[in-house]
C-alpha positions as CSV (number, residue, x, y, z in Angstrom):
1,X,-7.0,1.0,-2.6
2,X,-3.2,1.2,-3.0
3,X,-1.9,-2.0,-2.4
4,X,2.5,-2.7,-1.7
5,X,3.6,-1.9,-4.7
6,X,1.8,1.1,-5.1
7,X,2.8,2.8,-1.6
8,X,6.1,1.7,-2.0
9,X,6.2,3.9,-5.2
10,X,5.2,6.4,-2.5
11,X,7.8,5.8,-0.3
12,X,10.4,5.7,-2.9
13,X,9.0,9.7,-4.3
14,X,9.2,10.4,-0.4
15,X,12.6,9.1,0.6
16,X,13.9,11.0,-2.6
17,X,12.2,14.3,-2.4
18,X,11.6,15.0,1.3
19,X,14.3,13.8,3.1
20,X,15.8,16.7,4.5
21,X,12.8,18.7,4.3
22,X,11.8,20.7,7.1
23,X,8.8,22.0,7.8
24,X,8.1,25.3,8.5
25,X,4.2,24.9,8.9
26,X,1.2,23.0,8.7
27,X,-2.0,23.4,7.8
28,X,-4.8,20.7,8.2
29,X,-7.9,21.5,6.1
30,X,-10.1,18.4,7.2
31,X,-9.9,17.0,10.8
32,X,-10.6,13.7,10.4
33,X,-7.4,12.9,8.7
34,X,-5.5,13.2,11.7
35,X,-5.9,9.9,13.4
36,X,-3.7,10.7,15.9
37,X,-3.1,13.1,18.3
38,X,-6.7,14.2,19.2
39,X,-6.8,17.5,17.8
40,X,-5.2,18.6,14.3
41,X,-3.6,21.7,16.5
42,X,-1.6,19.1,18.4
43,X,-0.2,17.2,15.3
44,X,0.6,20.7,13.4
45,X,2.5,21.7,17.4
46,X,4.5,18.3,16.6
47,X,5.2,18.7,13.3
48,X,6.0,22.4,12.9
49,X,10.1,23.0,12.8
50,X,10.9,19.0,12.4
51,X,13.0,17.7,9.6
52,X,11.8,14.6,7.6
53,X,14.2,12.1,7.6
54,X,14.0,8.3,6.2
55,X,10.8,6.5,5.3
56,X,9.5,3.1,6.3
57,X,7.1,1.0,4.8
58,X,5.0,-2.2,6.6
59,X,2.1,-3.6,4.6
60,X,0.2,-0.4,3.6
61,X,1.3,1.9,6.2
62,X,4.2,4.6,5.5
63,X,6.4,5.6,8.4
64,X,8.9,9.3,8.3
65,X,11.3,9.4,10.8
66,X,11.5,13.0,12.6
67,X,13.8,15.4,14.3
68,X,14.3,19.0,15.7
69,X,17.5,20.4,16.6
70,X,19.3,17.1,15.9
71,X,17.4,15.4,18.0
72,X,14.7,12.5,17.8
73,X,11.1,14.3,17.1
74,X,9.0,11.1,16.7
75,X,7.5,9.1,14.0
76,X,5.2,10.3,11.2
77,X,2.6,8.0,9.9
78,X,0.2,7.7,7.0
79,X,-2.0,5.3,5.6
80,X,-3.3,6.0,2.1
81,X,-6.4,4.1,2.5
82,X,-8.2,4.1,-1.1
83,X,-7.8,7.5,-2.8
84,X,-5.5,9.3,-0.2
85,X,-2.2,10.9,-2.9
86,X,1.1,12.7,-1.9
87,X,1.6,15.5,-4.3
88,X,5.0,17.9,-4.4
89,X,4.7,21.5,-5.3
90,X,7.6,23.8,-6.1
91,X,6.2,26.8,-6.1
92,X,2.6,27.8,-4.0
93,X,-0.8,27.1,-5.7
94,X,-4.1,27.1,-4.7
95,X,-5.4,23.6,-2.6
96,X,-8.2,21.6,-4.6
97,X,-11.4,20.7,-3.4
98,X,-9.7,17.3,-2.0
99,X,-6.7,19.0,-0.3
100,X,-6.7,17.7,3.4
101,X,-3.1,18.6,4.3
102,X,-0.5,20.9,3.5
103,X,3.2,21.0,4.7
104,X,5.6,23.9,3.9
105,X,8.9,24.6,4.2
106,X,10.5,28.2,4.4
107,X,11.3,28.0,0.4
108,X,7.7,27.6,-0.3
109,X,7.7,24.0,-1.4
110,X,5.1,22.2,-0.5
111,X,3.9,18.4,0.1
112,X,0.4,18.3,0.1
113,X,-2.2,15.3,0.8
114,X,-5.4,14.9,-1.6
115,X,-7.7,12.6,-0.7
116,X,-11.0,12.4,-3.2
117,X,-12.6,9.9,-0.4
118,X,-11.1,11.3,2.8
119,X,-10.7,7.9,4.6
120,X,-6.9,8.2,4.6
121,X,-4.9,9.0,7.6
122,X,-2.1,10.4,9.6
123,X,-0.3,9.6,12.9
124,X,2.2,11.4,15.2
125,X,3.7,9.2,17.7
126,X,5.8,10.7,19.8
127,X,9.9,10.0,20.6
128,X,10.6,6.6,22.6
129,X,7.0,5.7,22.3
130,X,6.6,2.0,20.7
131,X,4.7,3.3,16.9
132,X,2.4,0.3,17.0
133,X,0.5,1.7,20.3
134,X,-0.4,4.4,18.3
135,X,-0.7,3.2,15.1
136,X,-2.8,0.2,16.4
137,X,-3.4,-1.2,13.0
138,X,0.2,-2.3,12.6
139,X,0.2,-4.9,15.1
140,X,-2.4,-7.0,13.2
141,X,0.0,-7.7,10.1
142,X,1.8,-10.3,9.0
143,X,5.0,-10.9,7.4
144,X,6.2,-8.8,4.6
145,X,6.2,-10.6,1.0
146,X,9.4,-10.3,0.5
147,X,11.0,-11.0,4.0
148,X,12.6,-14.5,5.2
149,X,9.7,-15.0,7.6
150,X,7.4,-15.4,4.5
151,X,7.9,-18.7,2.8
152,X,6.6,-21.7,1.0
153,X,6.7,-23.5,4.7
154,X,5.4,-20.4,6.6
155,X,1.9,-20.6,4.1
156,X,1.3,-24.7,4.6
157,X,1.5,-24.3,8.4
158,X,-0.5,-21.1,8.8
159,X,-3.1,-22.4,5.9
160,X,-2.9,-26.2,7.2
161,X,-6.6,-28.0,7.6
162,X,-8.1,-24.6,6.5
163,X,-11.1,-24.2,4.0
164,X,-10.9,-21.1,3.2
165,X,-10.3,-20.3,-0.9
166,X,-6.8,-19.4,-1.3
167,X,-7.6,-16.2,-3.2
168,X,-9.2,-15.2,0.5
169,X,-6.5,-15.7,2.2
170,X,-4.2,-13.8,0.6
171,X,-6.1,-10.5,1.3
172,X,-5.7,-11.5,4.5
173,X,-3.1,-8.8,6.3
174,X,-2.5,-10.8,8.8
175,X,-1.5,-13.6,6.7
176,X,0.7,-11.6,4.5
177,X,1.2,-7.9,4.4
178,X,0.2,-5.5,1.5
179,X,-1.3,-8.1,-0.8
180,X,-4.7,-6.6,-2.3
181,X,-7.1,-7.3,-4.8
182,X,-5.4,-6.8,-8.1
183,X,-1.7,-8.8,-7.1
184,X,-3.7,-11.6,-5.4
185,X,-5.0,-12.1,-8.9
186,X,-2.0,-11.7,-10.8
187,X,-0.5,-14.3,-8.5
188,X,-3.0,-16.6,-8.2
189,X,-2.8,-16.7,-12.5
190,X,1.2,-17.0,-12.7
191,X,0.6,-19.9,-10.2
192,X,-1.8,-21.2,-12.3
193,X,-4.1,-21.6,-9.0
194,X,-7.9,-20.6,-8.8
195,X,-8.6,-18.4,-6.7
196,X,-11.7,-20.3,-5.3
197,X,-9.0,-23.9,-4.5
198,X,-9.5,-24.3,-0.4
199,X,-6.3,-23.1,1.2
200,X,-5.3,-26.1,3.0
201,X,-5.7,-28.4,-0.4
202,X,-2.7,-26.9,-1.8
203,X,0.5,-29.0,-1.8
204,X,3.5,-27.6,-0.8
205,X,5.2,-27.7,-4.5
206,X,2.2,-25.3,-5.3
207,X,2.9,-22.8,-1.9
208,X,6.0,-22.5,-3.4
209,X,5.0,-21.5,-7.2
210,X,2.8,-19.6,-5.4
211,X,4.9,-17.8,-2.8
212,X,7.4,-17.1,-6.0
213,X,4.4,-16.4,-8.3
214,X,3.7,-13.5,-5.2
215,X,7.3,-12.0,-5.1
216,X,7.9,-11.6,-8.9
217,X,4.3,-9.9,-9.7
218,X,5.6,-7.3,-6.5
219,X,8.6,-6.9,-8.1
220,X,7.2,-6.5,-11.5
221,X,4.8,-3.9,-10.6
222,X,7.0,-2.0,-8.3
223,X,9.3,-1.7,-11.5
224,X,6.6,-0.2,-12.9
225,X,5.4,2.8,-10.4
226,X,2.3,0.5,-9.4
227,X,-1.2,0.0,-10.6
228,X,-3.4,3.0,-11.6
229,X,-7.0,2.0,-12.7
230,X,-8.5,5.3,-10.8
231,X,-6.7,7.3,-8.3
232,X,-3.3,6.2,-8.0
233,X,-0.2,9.1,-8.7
234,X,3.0,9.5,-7.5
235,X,4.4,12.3,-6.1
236,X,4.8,13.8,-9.6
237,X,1.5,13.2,-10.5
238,X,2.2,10.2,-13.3
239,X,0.1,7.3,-13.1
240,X,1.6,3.4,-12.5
241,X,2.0,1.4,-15.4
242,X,1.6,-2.2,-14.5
243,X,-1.9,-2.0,-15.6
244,X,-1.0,-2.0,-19.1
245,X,0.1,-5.3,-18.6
246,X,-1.7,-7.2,-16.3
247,X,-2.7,-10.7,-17.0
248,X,-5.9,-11.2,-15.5
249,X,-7.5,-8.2,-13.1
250,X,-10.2,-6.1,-14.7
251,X,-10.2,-8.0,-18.0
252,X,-13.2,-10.2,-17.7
253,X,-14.8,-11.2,-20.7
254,X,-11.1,-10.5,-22.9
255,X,-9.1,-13.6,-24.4
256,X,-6.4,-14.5,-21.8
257,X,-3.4,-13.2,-23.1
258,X,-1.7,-17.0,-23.2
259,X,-4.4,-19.4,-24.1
260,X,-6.9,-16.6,-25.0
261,X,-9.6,-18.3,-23.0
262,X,-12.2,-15.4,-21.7
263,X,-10.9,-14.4,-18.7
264,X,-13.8,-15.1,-16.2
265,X,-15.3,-12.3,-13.4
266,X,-16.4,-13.8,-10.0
267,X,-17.7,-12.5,-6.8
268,X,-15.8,-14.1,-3.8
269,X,-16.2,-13.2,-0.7
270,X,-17.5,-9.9,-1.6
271,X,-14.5,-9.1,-4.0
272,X,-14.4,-9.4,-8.1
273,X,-11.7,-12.3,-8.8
274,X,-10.4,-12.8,-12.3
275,X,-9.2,-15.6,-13.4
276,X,-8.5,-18.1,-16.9
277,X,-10.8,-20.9,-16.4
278,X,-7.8,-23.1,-18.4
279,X,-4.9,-21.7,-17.0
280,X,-5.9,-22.3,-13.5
281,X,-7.0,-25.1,-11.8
């Protein structure tokens, strides 16, 4: 699943490239990637004749503001859930097997949704309406990783007296918004923290490598277009590069690339964790 960095790659292609567009029509070739409005008829009626203006991100979730006629037309939402891609077309060509959505403007340029998997999805929330009582799953996060709010001292008092291992709790969206699988690893190695340490051990010198250890691997692979290990494109089409590079995830069994200790594989709560048994204790 795309985690920050990746979908705010996204955002970035979309800020650049769509702002200004407006859509002339829509066409929704699978259903169930309109969340909401009900029907796909009502959320191409909202669409049709708006003009995209600035995007959003929070956690996961992408966010483009709308208008018609100058005035405010409500608030587009997507979520790219695990294989769910924006692509941008200059010119018409045939939709893929994986094409759920297409968006044209009177040029014939289009931005088009693919999504292998089909669990991604799209919101329409209409003008003065608050976007989290539509898009319900906003309300659940926590602070952004790069925000004041999220800080050494915010981590010790929400992860005081708990038990549960660290690596855990930082997949927790409610604990932090848009950390996954592959930066909670990367993180959890620059810290030089195992990911299986119970959260409310950790000393607050440690929260703090940690909470830095978070932000520069963000930044790092944000730099870099994001992570690609399957799915991942931008709007061109090019894959992220951090993978190249990445310290620990998906390189169990290889030499760690500072002490060249095999980098171990564990299951923890239900998720591979990779880690350098000597680098991180």
């Amino acid at each position: 699943m795309p985690e920050l960095p990746e979908v705010e790659t996204v955002r970035r292609g979309l800020e650049s490239q769509t702002r200004g567009f407006t859509i002339e029509r829509v066409e929704v070739l699978r259903a169930r990637a309109i969340a909401s409005p009900a029907s796909p008829a009502a959320f191409t009626a909202a669409l049709s004749g708006t003009e995209v203006g600035a995007w959003e991100r929070r956690g996961k979730y992408l966010m483009g503001q709308l208008s018609r006629g100058g005035r405010d037309a409500g608030t587009w939402g997507v979520h790219l859930r695990m294989t769910g891609q924006f692509l941008w077309l200059d010119a018409p060509r045939p939709p893929c097997a994986h094409t759920r959505v297409q968006l044209f403007n009177a040029a014939g340029q289009e931005l088009r949704f693919v999504d292998t998997r089909s669990f991604g999805q799209m919101w329409w929330v209409p003008p003065g309406e608050p976007v989290e009582s539509v898009i319900t799953g906003l309300q659940k996060l926590g602070p952004e990783p790069f925000s004041e709010a999220f800080s050494a001292t915010y981590l010790r008092e929400r992860l005081r007296g708990s038990s549960r291992p660290i690596k855990n709790a930082l997949l927790d969206q409610s604990l932090v918004a848009g950390v996954g699988n592959i930066y909670a690893d990367e993180s959890l190695f620059a810290a030089g923290i195992q990911p299986s340490t119970p959260s409310g051990r950790l000393s607050l010198s440690r929260l703090k490598g940690l909470h830095q250890a978070l932000v520069e691997v963000l930044e790092t692979s944000i730099g870099a277009g994001g992570t690609t290990f399957s799915d991942f494109r931008d709007l061109s089409g090019s894959k992220g590069n951090y993978g190249g590079v990445a310290w620990v995830y998906r390189r169990g069994g290889e030499p760690c690339r500072r002490c060249h200790t095999p980098i171990r594989r564990d299951k923890l709560g239900g998720r591979s964790s990779h880690w350098c048994p000597s680098c991180q204790h």
